[in-house]
Rosetta silent file (secondary structure, phi, psi, omega in degrees, C-alpha in Angstrom):
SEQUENCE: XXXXXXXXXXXXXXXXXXXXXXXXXXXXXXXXXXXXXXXXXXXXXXXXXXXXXXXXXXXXXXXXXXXXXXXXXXXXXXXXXXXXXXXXXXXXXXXXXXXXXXXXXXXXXXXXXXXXXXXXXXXXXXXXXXXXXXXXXXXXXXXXXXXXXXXXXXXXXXXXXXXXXXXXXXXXXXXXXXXXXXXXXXXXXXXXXXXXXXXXXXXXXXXXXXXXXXXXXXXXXXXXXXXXXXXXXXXXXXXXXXXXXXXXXXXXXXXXXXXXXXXXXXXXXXXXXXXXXXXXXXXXXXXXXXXXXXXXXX
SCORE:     score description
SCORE:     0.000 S_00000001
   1 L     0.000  167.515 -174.671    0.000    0.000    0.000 S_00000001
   2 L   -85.278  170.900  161.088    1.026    3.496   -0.399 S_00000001
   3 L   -83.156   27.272 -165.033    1.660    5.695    2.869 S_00000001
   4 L  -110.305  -58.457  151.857   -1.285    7.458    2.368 S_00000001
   5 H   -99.154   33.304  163.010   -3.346    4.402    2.424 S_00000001
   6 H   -80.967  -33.002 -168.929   -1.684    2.516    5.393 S_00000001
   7 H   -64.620  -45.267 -177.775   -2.685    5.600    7.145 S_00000001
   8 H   -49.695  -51.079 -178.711   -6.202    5.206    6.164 S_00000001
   9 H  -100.674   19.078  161.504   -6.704    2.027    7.260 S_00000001
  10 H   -75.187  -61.632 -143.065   -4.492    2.131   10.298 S_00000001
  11 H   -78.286  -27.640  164.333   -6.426    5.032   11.531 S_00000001
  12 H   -41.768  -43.626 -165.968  -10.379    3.087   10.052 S_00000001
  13 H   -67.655  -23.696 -171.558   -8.995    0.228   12.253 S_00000001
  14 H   -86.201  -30.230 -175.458   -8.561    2.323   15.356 S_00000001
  15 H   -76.814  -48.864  155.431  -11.993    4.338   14.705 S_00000001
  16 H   -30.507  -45.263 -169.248  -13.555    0.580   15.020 S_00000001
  17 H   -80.446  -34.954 -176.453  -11.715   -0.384   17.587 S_00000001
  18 H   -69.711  -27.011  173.940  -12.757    2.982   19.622 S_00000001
  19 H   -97.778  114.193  -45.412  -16.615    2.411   18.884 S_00000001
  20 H    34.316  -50.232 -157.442  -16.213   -1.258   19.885 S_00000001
  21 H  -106.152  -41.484 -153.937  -14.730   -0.527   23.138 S_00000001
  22 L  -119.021  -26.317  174.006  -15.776    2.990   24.393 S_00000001
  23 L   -73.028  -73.942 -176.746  -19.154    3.201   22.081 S_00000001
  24 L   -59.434  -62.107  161.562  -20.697   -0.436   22.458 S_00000001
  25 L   113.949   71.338  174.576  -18.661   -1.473   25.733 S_00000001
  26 L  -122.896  138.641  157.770  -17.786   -5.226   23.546 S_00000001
  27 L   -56.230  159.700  162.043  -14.358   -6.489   24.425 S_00000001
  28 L   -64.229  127.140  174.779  -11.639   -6.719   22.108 S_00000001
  29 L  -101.634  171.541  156.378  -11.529   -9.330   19.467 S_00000001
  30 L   -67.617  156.472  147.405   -9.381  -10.212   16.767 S_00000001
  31 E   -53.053  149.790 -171.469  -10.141   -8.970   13.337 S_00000001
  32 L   -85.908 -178.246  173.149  -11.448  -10.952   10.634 S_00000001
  33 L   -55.436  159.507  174.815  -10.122  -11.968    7.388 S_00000001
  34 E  -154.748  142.347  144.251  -10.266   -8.623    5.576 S_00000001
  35 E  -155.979  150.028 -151.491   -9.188   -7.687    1.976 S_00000001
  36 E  -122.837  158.559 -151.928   -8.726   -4.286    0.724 S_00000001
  37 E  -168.669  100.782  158.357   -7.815   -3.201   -2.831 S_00000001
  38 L   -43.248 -157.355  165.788   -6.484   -0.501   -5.101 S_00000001
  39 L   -91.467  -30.923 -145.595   -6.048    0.112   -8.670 S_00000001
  40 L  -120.531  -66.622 -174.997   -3.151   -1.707   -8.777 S_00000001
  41 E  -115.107  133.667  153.945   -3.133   -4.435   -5.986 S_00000001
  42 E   -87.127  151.692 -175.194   -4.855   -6.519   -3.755 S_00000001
  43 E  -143.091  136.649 -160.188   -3.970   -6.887   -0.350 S_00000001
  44 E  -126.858  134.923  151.665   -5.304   -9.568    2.174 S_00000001
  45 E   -79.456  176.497  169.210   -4.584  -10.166    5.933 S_00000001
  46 L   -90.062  116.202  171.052   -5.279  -13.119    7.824 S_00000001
  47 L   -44.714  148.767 -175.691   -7.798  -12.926   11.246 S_00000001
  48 E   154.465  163.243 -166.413   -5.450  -12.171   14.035 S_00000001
  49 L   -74.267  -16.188  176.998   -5.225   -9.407   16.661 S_00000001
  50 L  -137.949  133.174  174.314   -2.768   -7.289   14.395 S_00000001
  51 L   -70.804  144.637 -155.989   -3.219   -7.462   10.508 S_00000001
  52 L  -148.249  110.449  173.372   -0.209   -8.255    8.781 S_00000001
  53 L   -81.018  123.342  166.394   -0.972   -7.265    4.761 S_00000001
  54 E  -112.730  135.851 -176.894    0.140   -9.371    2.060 S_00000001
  55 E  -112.073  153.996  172.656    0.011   -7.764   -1.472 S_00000001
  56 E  -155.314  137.974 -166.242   -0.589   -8.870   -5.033 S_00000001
  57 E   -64.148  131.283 -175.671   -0.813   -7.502   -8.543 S_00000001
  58 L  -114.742  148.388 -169.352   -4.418   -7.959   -9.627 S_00000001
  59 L  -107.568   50.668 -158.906   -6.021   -7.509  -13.125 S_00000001
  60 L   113.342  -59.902  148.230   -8.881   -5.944  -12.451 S_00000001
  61 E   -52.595   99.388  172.529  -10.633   -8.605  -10.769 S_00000001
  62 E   -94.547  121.137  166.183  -10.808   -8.972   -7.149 S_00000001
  63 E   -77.150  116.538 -177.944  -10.601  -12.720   -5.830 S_00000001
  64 L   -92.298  126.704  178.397  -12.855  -13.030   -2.493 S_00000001
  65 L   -39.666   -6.136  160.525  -11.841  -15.779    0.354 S_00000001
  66 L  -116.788   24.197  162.920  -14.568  -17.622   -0.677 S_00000001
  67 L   113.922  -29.404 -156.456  -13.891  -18.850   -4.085 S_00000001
  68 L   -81.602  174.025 -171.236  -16.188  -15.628   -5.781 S_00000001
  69 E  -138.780  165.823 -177.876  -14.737  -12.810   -7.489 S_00000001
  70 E  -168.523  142.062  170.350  -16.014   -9.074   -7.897 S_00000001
  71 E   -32.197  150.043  167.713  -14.848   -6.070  -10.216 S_00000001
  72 L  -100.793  103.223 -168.939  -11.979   -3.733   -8.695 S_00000001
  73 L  -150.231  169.811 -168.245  -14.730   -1.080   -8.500 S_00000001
  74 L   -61.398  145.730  163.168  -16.069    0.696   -5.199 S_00000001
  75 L   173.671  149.775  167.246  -17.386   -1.540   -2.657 S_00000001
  76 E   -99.093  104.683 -177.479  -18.215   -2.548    0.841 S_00000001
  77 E  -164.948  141.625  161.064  -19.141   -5.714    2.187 S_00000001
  78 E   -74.652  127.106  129.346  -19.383   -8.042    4.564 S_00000001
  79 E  -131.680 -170.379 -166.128  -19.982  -11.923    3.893 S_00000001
  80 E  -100.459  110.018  102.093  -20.225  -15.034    5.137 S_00000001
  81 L    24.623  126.625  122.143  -18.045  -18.582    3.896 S_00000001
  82 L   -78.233  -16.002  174.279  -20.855  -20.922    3.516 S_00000001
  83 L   -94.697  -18.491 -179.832  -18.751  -23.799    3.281 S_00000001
  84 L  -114.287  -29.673 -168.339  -16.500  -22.691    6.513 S_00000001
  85 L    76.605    0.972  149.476  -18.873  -20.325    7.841 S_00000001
  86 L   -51.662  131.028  178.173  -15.953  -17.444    7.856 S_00000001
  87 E   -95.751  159.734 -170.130  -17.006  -13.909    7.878 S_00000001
  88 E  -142.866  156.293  166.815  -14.628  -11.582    5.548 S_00000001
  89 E  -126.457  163.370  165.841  -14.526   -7.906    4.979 S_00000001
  90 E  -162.945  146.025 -178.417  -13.580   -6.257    1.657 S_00000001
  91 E  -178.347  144.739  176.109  -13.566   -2.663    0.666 S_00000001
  92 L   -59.886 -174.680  133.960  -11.687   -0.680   -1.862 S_00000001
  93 L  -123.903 -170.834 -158.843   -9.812    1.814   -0.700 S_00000001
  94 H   -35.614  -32.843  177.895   -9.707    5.755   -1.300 S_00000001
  95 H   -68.734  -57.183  163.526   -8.375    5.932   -4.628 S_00000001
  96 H    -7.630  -71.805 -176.606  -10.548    3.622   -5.724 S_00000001
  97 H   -48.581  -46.894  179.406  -13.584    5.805   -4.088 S_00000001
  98 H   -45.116  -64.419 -165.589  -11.951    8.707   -5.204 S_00000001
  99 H   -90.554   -3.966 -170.360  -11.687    8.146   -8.811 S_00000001
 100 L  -107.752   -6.826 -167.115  -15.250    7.070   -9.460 S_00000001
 101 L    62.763   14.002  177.634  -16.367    9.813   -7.673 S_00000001
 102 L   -49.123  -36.944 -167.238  -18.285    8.076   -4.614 S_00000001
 103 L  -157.037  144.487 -167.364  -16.454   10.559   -2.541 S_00000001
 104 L   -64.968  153.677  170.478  -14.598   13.989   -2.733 S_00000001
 105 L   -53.076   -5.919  169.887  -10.547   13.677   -2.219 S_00000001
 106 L  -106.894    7.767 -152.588  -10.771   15.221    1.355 S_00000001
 107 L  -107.433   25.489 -178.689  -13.650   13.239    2.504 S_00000001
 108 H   -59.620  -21.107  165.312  -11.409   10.276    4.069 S_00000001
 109 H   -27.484  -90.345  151.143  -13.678   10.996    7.439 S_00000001
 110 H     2.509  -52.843 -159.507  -16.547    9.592    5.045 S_00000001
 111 H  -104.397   -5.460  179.094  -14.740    6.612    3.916 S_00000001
 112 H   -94.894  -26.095  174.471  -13.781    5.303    7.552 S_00000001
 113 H   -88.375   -2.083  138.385  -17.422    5.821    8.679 S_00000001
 114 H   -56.630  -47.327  175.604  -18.258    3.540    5.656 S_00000001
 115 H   -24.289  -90.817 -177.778  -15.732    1.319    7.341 S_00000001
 116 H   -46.864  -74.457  173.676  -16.801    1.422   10.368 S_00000001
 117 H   -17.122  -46.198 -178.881  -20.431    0.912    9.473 S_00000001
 118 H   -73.990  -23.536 -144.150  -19.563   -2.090    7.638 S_00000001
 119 H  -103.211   -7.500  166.337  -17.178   -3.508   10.104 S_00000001
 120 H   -81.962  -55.414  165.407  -20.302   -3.777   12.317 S_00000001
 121 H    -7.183  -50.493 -177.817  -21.222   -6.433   10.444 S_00000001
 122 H   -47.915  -41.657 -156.924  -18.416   -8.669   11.184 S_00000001
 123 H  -105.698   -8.732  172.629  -19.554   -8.693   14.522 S_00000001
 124 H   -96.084  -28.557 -176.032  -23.787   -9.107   13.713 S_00000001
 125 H   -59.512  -61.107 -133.484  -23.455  -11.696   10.957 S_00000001
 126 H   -77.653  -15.705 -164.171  -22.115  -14.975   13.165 S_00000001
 127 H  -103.646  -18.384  174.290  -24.977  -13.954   16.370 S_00000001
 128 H   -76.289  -54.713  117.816  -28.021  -12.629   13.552 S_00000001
 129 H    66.846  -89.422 -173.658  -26.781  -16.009   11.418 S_00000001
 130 H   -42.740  -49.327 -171.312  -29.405  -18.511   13.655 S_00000001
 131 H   -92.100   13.393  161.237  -32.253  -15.898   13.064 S_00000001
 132 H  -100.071  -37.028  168.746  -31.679  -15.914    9.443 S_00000001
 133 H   -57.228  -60.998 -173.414  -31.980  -19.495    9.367 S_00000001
 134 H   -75.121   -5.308  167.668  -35.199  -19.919   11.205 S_00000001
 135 H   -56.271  -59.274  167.057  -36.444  -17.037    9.075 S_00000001
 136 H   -47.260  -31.318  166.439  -35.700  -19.439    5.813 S_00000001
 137 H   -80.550  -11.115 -159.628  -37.330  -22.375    7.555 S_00000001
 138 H  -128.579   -3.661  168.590  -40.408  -20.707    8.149 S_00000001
 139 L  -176.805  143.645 -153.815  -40.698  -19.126    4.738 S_00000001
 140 L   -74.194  128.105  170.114  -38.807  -19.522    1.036 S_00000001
 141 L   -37.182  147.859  176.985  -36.189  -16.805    1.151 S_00000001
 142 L   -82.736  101.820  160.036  -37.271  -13.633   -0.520 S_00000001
 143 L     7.480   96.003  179.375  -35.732  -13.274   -4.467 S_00000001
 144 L    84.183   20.498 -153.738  -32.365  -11.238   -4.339 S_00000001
 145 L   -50.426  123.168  129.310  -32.514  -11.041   -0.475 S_00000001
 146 L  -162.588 -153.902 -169.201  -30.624   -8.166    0.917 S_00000001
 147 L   -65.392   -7.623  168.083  -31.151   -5.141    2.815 S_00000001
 148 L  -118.741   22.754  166.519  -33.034   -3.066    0.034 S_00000001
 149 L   -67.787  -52.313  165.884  -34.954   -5.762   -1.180 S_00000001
 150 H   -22.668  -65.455  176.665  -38.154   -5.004    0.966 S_00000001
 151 H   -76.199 -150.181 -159.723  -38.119   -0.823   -0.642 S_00000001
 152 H    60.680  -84.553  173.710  -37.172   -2.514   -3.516 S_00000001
 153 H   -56.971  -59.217 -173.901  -40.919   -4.566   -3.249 S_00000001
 154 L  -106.807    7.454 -152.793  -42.939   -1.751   -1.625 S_00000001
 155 L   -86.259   -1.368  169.152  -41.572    1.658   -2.455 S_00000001
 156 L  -114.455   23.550 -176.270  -44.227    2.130   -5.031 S_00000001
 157 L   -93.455  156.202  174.141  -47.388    1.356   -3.034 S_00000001
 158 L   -90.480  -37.282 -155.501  -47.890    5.020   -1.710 S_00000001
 159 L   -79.894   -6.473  167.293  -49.843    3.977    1.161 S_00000001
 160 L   -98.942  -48.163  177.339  -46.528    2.068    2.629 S_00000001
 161 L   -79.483    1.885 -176.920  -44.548    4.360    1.812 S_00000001
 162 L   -83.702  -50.025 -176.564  -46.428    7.178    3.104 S_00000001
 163 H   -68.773  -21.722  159.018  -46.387    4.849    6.620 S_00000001
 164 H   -92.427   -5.899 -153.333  -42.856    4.495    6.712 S_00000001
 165 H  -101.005  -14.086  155.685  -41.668    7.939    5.539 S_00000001
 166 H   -48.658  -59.336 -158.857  -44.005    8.634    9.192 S_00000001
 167 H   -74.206  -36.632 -178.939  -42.795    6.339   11.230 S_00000001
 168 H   -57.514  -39.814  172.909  -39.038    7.474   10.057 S_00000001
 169 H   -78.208  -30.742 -168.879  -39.968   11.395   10.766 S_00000001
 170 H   -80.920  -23.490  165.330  -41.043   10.532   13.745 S_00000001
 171 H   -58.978  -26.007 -178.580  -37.994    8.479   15.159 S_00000001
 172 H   -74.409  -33.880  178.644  -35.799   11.481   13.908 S_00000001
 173 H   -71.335  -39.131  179.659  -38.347   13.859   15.838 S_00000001
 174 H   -71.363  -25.172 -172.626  -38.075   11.697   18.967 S_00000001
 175 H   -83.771  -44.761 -177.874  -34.272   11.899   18.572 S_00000001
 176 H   -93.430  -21.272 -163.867  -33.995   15.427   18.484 S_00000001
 177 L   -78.027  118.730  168.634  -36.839   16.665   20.523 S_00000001
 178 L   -58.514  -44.362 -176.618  -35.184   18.580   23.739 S_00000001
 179 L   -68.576  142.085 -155.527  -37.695   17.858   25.810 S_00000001
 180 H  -110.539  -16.145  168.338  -37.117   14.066   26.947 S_00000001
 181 H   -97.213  -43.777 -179.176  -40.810   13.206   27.570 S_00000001
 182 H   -47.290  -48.389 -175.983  -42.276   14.645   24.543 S_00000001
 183 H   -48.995  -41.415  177.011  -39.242   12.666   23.205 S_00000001
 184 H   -82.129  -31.238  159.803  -40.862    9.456   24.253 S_00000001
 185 H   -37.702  -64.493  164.604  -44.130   10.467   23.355 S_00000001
 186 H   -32.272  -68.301  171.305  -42.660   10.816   20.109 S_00000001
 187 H   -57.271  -28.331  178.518  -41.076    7.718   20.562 S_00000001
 188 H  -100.516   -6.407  139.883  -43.586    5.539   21.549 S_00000001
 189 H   -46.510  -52.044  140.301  -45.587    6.786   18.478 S_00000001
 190 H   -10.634  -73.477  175.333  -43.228    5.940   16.447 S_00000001
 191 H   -45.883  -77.536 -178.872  -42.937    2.504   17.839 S_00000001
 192 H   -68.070    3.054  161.573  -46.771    1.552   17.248 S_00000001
 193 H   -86.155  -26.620 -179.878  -46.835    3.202   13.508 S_00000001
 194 H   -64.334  -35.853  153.277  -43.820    0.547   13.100 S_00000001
 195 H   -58.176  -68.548 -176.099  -46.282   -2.113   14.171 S_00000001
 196 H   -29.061  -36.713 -157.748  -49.272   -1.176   12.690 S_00000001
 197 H   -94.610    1.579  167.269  -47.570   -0.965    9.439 S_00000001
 198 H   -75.206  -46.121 -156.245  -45.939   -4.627    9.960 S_00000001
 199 H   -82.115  -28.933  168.664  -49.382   -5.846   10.832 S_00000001
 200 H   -52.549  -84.942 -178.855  -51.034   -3.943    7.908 S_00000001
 201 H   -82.050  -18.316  164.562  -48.895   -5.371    5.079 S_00000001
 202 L   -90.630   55.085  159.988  -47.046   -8.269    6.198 S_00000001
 203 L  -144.635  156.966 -134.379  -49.604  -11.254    6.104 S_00000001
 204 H    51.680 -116.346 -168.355  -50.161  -13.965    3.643 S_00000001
 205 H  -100.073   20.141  170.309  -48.093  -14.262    1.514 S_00000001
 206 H   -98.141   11.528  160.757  -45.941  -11.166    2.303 S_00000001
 207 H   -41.953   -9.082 -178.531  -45.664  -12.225    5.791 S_00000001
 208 H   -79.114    7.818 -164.370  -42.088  -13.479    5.024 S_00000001
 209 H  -103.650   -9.008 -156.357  -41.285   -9.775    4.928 S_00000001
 210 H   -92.425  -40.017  170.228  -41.790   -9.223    8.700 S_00000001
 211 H   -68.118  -53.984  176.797  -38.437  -11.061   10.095 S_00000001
 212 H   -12.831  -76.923 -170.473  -36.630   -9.387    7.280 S_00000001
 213 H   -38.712  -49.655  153.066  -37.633   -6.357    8.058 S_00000001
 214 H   -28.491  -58.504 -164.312  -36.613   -6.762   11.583 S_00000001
 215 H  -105.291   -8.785  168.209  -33.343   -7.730   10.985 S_00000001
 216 H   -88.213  -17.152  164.030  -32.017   -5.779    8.385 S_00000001
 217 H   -68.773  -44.133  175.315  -33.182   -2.290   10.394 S_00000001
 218 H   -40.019  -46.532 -176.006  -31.272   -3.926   12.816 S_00000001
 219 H   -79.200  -49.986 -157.380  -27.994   -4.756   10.802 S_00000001
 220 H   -69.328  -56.498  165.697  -28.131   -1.304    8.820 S_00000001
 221 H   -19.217  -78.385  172.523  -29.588    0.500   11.929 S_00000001
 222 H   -76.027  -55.005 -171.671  -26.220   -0.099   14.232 S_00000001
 223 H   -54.850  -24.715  163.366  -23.911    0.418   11.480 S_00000001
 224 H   -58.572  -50.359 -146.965  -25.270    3.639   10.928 S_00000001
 225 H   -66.820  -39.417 -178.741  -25.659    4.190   14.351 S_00000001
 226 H   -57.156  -33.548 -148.777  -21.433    3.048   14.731 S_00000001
 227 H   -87.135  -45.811 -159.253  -20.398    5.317   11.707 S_00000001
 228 H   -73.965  -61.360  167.839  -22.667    8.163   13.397 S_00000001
 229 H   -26.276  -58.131  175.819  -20.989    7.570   16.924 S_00000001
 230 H   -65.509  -30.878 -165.909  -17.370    8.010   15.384 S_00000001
 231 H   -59.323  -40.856  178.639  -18.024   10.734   13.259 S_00000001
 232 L   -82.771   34.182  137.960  -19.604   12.988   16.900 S_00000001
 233 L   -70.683  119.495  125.565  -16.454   11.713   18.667 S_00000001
 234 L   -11.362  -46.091 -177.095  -13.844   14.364   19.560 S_00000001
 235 L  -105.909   15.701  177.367  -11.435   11.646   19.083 S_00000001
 236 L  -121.139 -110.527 -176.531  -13.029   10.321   16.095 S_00000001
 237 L   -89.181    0.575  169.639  -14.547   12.776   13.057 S_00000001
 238 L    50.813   33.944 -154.187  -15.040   15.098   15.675 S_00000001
 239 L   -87.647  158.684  140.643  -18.516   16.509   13.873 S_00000001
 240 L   -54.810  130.417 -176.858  -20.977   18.137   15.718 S_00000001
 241 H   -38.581  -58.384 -156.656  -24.154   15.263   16.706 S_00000001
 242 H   -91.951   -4.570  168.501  -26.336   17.061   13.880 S_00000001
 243 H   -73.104  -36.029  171.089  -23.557   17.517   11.364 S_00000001
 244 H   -88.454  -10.566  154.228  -22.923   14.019   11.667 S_00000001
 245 H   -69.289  -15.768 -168.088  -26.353   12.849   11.479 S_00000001
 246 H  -101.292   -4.469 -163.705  -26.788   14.623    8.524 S_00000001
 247 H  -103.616  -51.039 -179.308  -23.818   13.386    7.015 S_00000001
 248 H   -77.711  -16.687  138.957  -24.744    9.608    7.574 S_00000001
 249 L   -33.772  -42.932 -166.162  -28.334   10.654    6.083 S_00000001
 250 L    27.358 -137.058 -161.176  -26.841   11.449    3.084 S_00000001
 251 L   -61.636  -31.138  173.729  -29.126   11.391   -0.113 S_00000001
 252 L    89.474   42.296  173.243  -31.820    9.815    2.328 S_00000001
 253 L  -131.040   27.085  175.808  -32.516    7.057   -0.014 S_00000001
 254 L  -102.991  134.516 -167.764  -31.918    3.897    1.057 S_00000001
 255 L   -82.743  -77.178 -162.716  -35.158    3.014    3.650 S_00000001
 256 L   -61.303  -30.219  176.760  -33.369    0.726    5.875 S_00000001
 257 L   -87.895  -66.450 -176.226  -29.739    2.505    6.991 S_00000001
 258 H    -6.791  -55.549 -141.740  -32.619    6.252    6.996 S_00000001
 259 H  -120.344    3.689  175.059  -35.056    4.518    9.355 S_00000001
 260 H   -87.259  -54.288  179.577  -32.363    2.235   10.955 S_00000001
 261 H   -52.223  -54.910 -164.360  -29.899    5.593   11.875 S_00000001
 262 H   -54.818  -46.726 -162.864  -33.417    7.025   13.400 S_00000001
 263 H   -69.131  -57.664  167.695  -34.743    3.781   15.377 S_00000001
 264 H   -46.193  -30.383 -167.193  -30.789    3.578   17.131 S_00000001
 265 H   -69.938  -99.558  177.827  -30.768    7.159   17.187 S_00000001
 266 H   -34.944  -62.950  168.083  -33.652    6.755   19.745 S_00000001
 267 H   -41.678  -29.242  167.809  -32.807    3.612   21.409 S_00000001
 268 H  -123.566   63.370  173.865  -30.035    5.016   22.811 S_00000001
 269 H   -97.036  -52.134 -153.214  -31.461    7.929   24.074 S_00000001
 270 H  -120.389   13.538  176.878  -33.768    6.048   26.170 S_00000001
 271 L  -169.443   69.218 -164.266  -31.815    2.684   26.749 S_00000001
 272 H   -44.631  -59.219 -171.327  -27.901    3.507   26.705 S_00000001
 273 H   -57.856   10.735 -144.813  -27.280   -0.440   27.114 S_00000001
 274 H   -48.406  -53.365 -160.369  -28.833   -1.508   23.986 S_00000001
 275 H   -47.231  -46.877 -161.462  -25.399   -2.612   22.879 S_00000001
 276 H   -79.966  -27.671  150.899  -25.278   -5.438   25.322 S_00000001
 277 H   -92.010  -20.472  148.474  -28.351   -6.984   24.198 S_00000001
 278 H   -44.864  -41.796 -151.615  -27.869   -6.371   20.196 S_00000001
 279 L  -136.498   41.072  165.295  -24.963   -8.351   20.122 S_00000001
 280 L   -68.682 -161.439  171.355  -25.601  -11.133   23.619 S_00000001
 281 L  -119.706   12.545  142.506  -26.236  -14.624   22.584 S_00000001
 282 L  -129.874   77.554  179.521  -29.687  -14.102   22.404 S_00000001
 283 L   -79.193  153.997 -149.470  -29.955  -11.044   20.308 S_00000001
 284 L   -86.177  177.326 -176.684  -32.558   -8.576   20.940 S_00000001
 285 L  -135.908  161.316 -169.807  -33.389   -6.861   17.223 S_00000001
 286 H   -38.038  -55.711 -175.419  -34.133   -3.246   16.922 S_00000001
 287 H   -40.064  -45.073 -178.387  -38.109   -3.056   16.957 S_00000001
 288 H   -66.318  -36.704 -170.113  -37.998   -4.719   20.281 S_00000001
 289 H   -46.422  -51.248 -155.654  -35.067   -2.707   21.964 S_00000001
 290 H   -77.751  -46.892 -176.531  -37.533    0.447   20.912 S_00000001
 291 H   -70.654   -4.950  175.261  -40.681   -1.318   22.553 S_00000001
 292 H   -94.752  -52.468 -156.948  -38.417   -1.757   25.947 S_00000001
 293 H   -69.272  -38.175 -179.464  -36.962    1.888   25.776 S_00000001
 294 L   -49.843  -14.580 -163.744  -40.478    3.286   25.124 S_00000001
 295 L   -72.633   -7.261 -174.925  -42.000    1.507   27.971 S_00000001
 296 L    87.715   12.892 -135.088  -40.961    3.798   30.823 S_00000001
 297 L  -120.257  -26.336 -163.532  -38.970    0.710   32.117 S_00000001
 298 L   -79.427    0.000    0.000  -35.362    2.085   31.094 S_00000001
């Protein structure tokens, strides 16, 4: 790597490691396989507590630890091994980002709270895993599954999308709102338009959309929520809370990281420990964590 981008991902690994430890309260782990990738080369560590980069000229083509391959073009992801059941990271880095125009040449802030966001993952895939499984036993996986499949499916009935683009102002209103009981007011509105509108559209045969739903506000939800955390760190992007909400908004058009930053946003307003039940060994998934903090009980 160049010294430009060791620094970058020395200093991504360290903004992880700081919402891990002083954000979440999760001990340290090792890192996973990870491999990151230029114009020119890929380069792959090994899981272990300090990543030790091996590089290689690449044509183009990025090889993935699990046999698949993908363009050397911008991307982020997480997966899963299905035959080992290894989780992996891969992301380009800055030039890459850079030259395609995903992101301005000063905006490495931006590309570590993509990082970070993703790098939540690592740690939600192997304990969300089991409740993707009994989701699949209890109904044939949804075409194309991933976290925008759902908007994807409903974003042109108006009458859904009118009920989330509600439920969405109002978690942001609940977030922001000075007063902290109006804020739960707010909040526990919020909470029962998010039922209603599961109970409204998800039965027959789109009930299979109701775990889904669950668990991908969940996954997208804390990675926003991580990437939002570093960026309003002093020792991270050092943003003001509403510059970096606003930042991690972006374009607003993705449903699930929108109404995911908002639902997290609130939970840990009104239930600081969230963290320890998101990622236990029975994890709780957002919608409930929001029906405990609304409850008065927190």
């Amino acid at each position: 790597m160049t010294p430009a981008e060791q620094a970058w991902v020395t200093r991504s690994l360290a903004a992880w490691n700081l919402v891990r430890t002083q954000k979440l309260r999760l001990s340290v782990e090792s890192h996973p396989r990870m491999v990151l990738f230029d114009d020119r080369c890929r380069f792959e560590a090994t899981a272990g507590a300090s990543p030790q980069w091996r590089g290689t000229p690449h044509q183009g083509t990025i090889t993935l630890p699990d046999g698949n391959s993908v363009p050397a073009a911008v991307i982020s992801s997480t997966s899963r091994n299905d035959s080992t059941g290894e989780v992996f990271f891969v992301m380009a880095l800055p030039p890459i980002w850079v030259a395609s125009k995903a992101v301005g040449m000063r905006d490495e802030d931006g590309l570590t709270a993509v990082f970070v966001h993703e790098f939540s993952h690592v740690e939600q895939l192997p304990i969300l895993q089991p409740l993707f499984d009994s989701a699949s036993k209890h109904f044939k996986v949804p075409e194309h599954l991933s976290d925008d499949r759902l908007q994807q499916v409903f974003e042109h009935d108006s009458a859904y999308a009118a009920a989330y683009t509600r439920e969405r102002d109002l978690l942001f209103a609940a977030a922001t709102e000075p007063d902290s009981a109006k804020a739960r007011t707010l909040a526990r509105e919020a909470y029962a338009s998010m039922v209603a509108r599961q109970r409204r559209w998800f039965v027959g045969n789109s009930a299979v959309w109701k775990p889904y739903d669950d668990l991908f506000l969940t996954m997208e939800g804390i990675g926003q929520w991580d990437a939002y955390a570093w960026l309003a760190d002093p020792r991270g992007g050092g943003l003001t809370t509403a510059a970096a909400r606003d930042k991690m908004r972006g374009r607003r058009r993705w449903w699930s990281q929108d109404e995911g930053l908002a639902l997290f946003l609130v939970i840990d307003r009104f239930l600081p420990s969230w963290a320890q039940q998101a990622f236990g060994r029975d994890p709780v998934l957002g919608i409930d964590l929001l029906g405990e903090a609304v409850s008065g009980r927190s």
